[in-house]
C-alpha positions as CSV (number, residue, x, y, z in Angstrom):
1,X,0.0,0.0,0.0
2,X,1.6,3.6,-1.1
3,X,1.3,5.6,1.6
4,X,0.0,9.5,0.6
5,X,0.6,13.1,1.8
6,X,-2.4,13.3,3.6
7,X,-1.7,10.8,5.6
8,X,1.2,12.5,7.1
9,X,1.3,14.4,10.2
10,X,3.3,17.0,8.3
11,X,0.1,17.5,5.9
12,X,-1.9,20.3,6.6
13,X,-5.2,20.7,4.4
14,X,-6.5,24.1,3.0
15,X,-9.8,24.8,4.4
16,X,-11.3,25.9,0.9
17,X,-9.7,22.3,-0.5
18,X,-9.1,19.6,1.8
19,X,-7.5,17.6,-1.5
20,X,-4.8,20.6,-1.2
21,X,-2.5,21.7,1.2
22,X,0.8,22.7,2.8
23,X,3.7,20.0,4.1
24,X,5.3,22.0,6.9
25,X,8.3,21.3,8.4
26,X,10.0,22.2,12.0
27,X,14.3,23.3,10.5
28,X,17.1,24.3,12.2
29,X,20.5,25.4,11.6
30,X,23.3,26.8,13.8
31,X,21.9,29.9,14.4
32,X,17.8,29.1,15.1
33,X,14.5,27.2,14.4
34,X,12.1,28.0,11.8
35,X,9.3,26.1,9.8
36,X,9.0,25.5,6.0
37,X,6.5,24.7,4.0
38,X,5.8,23.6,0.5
39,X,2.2,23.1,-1.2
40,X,1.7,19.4,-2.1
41,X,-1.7,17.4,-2.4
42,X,-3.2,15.0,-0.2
43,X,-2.5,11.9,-2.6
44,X,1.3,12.6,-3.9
45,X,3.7,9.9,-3.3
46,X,5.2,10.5,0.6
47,X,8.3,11.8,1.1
48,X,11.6,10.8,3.2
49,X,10.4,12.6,6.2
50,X,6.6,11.0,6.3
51,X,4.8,10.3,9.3
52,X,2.0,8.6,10.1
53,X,-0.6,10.8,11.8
């Protein structure tokens, strides 16, 4: 079974389009923390850093 993007704790829906949304991501480098985030949709393929919700 593929395993999809909105099935990942790191997917966060759109409200006007649940199929559409936002991975976002905790980052941090030598100097401080930050999020990113990149639009992807609910059933791309998962990525290296899926988790299950």
């Amino acid at each position: 079974m593929r395993m999809g993007c909105g099935e990942c704790k790191w997917f966060f829906p759109l409200d006007e389009d649940p199929n559409r949304g936002d991975c976002v991501q905790r980052e941090s480098d030598e100097k401080s923390e930050y999020y990113t985030a990149r639009p992807c949709g609910a059933e791309d393929a998962a990525c290296e850093k899926f988790e299950k919700k």
